[in-house]
PAGU-561640 format. One line per 2 residues: their letters; for each residue x, y, z of N, C-alpha, C. Coordinates in nm, 2 decimals. Atoms other than C-alpha are relative to their C-alpha. Layout:
a) X,Y,Z,X,Y,Z,X,Y,Z  ...
***
This chain:
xx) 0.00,-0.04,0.14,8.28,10.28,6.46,-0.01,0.16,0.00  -0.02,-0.12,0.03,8.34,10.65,6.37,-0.08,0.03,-0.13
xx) 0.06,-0.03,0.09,8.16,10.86,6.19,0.08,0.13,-0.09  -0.10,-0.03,0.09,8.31,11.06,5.93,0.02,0.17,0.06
xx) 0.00,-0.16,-0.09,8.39,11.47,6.07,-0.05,-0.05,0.15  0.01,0.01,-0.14,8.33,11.34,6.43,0.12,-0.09,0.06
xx) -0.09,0.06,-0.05,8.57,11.28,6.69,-0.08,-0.12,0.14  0.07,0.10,-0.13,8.52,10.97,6.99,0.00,0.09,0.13
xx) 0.16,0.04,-0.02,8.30,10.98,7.20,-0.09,0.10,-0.09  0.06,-0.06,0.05,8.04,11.08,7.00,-0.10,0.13,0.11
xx) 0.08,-0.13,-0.02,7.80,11.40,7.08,-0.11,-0.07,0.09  0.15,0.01,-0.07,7.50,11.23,7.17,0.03,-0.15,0.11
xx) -0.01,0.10,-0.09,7.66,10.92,7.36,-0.02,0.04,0.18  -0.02,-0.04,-0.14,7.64,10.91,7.77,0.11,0.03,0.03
xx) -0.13,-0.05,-0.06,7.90,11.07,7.94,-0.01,-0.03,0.10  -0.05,-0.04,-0.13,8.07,11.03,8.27,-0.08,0.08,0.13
xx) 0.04,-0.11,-0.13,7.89,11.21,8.60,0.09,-0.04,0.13  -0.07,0.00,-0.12,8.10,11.31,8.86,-0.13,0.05,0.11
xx) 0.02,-0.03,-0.17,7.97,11.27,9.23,0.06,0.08,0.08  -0.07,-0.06,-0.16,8.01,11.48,9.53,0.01,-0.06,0.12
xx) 0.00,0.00,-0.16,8.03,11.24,9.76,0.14,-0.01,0.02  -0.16,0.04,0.02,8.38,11.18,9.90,0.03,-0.14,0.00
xx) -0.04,0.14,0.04,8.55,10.86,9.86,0.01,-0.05,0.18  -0.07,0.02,-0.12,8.57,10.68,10.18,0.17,0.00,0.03
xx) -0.15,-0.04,-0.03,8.92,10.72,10.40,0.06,-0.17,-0.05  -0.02,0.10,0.02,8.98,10.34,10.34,-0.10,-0.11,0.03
xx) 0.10,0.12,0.03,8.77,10.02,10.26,0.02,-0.11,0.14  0.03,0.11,-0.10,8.90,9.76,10.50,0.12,0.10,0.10
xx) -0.05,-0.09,-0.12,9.08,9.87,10.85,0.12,-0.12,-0.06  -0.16,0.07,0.03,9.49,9.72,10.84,-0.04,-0.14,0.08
xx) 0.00,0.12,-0.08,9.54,9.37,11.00,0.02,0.02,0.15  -0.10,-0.03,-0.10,9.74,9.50,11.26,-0.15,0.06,0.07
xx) 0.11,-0.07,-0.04,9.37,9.72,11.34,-0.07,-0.11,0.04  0.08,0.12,-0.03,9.16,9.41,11.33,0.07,-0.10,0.02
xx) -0.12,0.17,-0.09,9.41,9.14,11.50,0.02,0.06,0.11  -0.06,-0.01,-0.10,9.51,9.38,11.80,-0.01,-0.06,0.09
xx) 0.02,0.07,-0.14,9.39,9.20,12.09,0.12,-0.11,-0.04  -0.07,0.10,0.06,9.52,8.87,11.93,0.17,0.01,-0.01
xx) -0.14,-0.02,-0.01,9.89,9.06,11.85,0.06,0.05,0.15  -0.02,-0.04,-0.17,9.88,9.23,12.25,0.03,-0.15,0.04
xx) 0.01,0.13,-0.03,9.82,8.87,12.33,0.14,-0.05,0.00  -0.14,0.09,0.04,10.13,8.67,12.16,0.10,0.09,0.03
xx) -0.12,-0.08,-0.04,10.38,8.98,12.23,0.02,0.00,0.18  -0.05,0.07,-0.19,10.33,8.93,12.62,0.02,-0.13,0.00
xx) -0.07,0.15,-0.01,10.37,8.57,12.55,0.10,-0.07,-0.05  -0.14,0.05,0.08,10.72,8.63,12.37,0.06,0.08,0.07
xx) -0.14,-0.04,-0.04,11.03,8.66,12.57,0.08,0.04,-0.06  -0.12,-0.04,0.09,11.25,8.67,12.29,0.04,0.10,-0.05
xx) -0.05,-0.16,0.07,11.47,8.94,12.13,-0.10,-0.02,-0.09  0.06,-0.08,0.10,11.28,9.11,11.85,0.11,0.09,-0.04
xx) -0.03,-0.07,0.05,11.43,9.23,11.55,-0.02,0.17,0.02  0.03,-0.12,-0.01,11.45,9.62,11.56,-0.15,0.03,-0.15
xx) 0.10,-0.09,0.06,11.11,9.77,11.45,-0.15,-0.18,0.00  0.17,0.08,0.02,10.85,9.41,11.48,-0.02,-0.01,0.12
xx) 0.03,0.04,-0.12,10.68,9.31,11.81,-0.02,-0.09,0.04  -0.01,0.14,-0.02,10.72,8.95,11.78,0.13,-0.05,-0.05
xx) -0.13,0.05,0.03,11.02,8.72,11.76,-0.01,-0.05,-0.15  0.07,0.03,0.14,11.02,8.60,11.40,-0.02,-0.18,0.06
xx) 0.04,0.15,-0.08,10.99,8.21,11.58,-0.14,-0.01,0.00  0.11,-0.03,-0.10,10.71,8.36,11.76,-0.12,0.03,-0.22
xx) 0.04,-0.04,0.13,10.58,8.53,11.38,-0.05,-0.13,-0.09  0.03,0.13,0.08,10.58,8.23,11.16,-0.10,-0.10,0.10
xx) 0.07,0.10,-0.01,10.42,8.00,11.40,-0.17,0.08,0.03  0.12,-0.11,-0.02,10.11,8.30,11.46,-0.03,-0.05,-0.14
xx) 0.05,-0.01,0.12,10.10,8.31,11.09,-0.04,-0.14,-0.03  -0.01,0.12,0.01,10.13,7.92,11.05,-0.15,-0.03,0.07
xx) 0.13,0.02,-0.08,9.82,7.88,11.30,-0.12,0.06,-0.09  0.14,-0.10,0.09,9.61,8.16,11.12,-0.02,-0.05,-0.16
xx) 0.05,0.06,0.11,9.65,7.97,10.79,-0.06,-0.13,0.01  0.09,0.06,0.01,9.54,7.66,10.93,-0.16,0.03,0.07
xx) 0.12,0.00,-0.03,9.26,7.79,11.10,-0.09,0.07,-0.12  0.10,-0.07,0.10,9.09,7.95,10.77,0.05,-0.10,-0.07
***
């Protein structure tokens, strides 16, 4: 509700405080960070071509990913 010659937020409401601290650089580490042993692992245990730029075969891909959904 507004009061009549006053603009929002009012005068006497709480405001905002900005911190000094910094933001951390990021919250969780990438997958690829927290899976490497596990991706080292299946890439020496794939012969197969690989698309240009992944490090598993997509055969090899799907059935990694396929295992990691049923284990959770």
């Amino acid at each position: 509700m507004r009061r009549a010659g006053h603009l929002y937020p009012f005068p006497e409401e709480p405001r905002m405080t900005v911190t000094e601290q910094p933001a951390p650089a990021r919250q969780v580490r990438p997958a690829e960070e927290r899976h490497a042993a596990e991706l080292a692992f299946l890439a020496a245990q794939d012969p197969g071509p690989r698309p240009p730029g992944w490090a598993l075969t997509p055969a090899r891909s799907s059935r990694s990913s396929a295992a990691a959904t049923a284990r959770n």
